[in-house]
N, C-alpha and C positions, 0 to 999 in steps of 0.2 A: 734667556732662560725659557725651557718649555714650558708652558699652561697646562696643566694637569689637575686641571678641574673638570671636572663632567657635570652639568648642571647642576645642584648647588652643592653638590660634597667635594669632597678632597682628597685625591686619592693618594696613598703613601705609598715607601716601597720598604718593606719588612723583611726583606731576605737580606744574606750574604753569602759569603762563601762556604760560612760554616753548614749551612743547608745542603748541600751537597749530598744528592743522593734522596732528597726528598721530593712531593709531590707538590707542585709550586702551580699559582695561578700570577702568569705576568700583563700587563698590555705595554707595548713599546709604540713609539712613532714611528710610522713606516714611513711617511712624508708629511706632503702641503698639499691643501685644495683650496683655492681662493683666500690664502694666505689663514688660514687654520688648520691645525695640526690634524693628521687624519691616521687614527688610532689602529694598532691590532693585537688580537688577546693569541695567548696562547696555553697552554694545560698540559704539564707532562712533568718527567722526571727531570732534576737537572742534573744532568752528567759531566758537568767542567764548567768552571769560570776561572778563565784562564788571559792575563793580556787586555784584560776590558771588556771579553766576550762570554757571554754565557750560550753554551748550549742546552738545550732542551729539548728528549727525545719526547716525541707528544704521543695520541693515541696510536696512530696509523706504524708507530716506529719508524719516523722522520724525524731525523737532527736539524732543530730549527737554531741556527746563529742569531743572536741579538748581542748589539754593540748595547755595551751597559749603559753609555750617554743618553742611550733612544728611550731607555727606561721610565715608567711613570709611575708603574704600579707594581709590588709584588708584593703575593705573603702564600707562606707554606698552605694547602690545603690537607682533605684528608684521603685516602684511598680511593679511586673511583667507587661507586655501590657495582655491589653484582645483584643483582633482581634474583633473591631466594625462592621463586620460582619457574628460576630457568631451568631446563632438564639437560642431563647430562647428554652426549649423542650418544649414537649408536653403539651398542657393545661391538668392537669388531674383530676380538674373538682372540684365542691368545696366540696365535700367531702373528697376525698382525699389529698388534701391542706390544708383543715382544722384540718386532724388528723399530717397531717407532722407540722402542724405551731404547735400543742399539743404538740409534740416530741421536738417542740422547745424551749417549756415554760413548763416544765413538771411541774405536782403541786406534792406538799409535799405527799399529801393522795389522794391516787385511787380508788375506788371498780366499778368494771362493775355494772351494770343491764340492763341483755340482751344486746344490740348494746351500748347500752347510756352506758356513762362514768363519775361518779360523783368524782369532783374533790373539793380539801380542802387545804390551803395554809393562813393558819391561818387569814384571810381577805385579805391577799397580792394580788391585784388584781383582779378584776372579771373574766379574766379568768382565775385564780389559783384556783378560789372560785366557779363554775359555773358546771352545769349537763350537758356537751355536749350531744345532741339527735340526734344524724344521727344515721337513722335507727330504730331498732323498741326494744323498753324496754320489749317486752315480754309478756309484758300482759297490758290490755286497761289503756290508756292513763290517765285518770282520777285516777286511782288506782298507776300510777306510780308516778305523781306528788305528789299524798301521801306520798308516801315513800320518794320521795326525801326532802319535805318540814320536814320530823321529822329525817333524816340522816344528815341533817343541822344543826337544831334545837339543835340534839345532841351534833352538836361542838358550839355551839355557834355563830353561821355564817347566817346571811339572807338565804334564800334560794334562788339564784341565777340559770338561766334555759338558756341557750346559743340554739336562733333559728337560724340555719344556712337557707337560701333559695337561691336556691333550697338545701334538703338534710335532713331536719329535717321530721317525721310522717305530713303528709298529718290530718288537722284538729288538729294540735296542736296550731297555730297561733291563732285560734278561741280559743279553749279553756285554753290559759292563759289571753287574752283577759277578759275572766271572771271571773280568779280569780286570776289575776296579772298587774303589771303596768309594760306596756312598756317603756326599758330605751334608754339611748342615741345606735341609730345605728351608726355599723361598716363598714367601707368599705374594702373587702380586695384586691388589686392592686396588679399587676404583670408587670416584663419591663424581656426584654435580658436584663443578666448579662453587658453584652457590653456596655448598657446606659449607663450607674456608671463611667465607665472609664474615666481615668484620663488623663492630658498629657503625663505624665511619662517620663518626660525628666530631672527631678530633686528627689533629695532625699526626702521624703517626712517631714512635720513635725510632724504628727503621730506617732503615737507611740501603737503598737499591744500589748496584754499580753493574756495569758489566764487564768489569776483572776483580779477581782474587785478590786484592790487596793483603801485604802483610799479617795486617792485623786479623783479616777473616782467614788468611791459612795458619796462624798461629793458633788456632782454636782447632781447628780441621785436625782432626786424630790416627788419621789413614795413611800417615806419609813414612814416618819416621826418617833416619839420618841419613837415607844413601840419598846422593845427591843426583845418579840416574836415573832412583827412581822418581824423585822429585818433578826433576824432567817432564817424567813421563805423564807422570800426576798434572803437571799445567797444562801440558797438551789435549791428556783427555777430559776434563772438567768445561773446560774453556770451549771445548768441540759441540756443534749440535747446534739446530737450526737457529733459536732465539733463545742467549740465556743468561739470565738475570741471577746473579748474588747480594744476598739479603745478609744486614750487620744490625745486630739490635743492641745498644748500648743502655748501662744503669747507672747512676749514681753512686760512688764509693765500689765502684765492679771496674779492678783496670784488664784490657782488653774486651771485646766483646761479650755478654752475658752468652747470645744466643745466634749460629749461624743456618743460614737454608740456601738452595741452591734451588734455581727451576727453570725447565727446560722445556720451550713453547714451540710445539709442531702442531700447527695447524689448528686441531677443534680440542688435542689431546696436552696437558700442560702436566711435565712429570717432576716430581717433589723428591730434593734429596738431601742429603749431607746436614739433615737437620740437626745441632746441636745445640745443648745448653748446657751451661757452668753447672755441676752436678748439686751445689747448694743453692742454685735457685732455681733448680725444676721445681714443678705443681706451682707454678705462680700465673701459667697463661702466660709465659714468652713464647713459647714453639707454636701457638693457637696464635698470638698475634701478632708472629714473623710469619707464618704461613697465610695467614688472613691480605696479607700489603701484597706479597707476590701474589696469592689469587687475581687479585683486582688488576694486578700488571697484567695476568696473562689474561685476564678475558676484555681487556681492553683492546690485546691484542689476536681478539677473536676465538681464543679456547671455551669450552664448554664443561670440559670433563677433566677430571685429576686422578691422576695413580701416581702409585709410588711399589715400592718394590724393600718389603722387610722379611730379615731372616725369622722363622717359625716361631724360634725359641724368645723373640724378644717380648717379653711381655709387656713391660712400660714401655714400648712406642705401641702395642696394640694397645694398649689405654688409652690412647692418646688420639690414634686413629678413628679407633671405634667411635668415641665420641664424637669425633668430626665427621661423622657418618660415611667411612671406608668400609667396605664390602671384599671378601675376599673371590677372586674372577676365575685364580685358576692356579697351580704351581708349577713350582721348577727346584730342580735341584742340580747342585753338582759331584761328579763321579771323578775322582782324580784314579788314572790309570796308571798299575803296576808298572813300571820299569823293570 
């Protein structure tokens, strides 16, 4: 039997499987040195214990395997801290934000034209579905809106047109105006990573994974019954550099109270599909579902958070606001006349 003493305390192991998906501190035996055991710790999410093995995505986003027998120590921790006065980076302006929040929601089907980017996701959201224009299609505007409106056509899909301002062709706002209807606009907001933070003095009740499991899409309200588009819906969610899905579970609540979604490129970490069970909003589940994925993504080296709400929502600006969201720039969408 292994020695799992460390000078004069005793060290336990307080995890199981039910932990899954929480922030765990372990140390396991990695060998022998002069016939004592010679220890190593590790710190991260556990994402499977599975066969005797647990894995353990740690800071760096490395899947660390440990055989459960190696085991000496574990017990749940609480969210990394984020230092509340880290600064968010650079604004980099809404073009650039707006291609990184793309990468964040990537759509099923892509084809360039010129700058513009026509995207296709079986109807799964307008912007799965939607011709980003920052920049210039290549040839006059009027002749590209053709194209896009029979590239649609082709799948079966509205023609959907995404104006970013500033960022979109100079005289394109006018000419869908003519031959398209303006739809609900977007606002896209930006905070330091920092805001989000949590107190971090307890384990969280969150719970990280990096797939969609049942129970967090059974909460997810954006699908409905067609099962192509459902498809389409796993495919773009799941898409995107590094991205982590949040399950916050309560007491006498079956299925998840509260679900979040986030998506880590680089300095920039963007916040989605936040939900909560409509009787237990204003309790601070969405603040501290959103607080556990901060702490993921600036572990994993982000700085800064946006997220992306329609104008008219007023309870997620409440919500944002307080977590100190600024709005950076808008976008709307024009769906063109057939």
């Amino acid at each position: 039997m292994a020695d799992n003493t460390i000078g004069h305390g005793r060290l336990e192991i307080h995890i199981t499987p039910s932990d899954l998906g929480r922030r765990i501190s372990v140390r396991r035996i990695l060998g022998s040195s002069e016939g004592r055991p010679v220890f190593g710790d590790v710190v991260g999410v556990l994402t499977s214990w599975d066969a005797g093995v647990l894995t353990v995505l740690n800071r760096a986003g490395e899947a660390v395997s440990i055989m459960e027998e190696t085991l000496v120590a574990g017990k749940a921790v609480p969210p990394a801290p984020i230092r509340r006065t880290a600064a968010a980076p650079e604004d980099p302006g809404p073009v650039a934000l707006q291609r990184i929040a793309a990468r964040g929601w990537p759509a099923v089907e892509t084809e360039p034209l010129g700058e513009w980017v026509l995207r296709a996701s079986g109807g799964f959201t307008r912007r799965g579905n939607s011709v980003q224009t920052l920049g210039d299609p290549g040839m006059p505007l009027d002749a590209a809106l053709d194209l896009v409106q029979d590239w649609y056509a082709r799948r079966g899909l509205a023609a959907h047109v995404e104006l970013t301002t500033p960022g979109s062709p100079e005289g394109l706002a006018k000419l869908l105006a003519d031959r398209g209807a303006a739809e609900a606009e977007t606002l896209v907001r930006t905070a330091p990573l920092s805001a989000l933070a949590g107190s971090g003095t307890e384990p969280s009740r969150v719970r990280l994974a990096r797939r969609a499991d049942a129970a967090w899409m059974s909460r997810y309200r954006r699908i409905g019954g067609d099962p192509a588009r459902e498809r389409a819906a796993q495919q773009v969610i799941h898409g995107g550099p590094s991205v982590w899905f949040a399950t916050l579970a309560v007491p006498g609540q079956e299925g998840p109270a509260a679900i979040g979604r986030c998506v880590i490129d680089g300095e920039w970490a963007g916040f989605g599909a936040i939900e909560v069970v409509p009787e237990l909003r204003r309790r601070g589940l969405a603040s501290e579902l959103m607080a556990v994925l901060a702490s993921r993504a600036a572990e994993e080296g982000a700085r800064g958070a946006y997220l992306q709400v329609e104008a008219g929502n007023t309870r997620a600006a409440a919500l944002y606001d307080k977590l100190g969201f600024t709005t950076s720039y808008r976008y709307h969408y024009a769906r063109l006349d057939s």
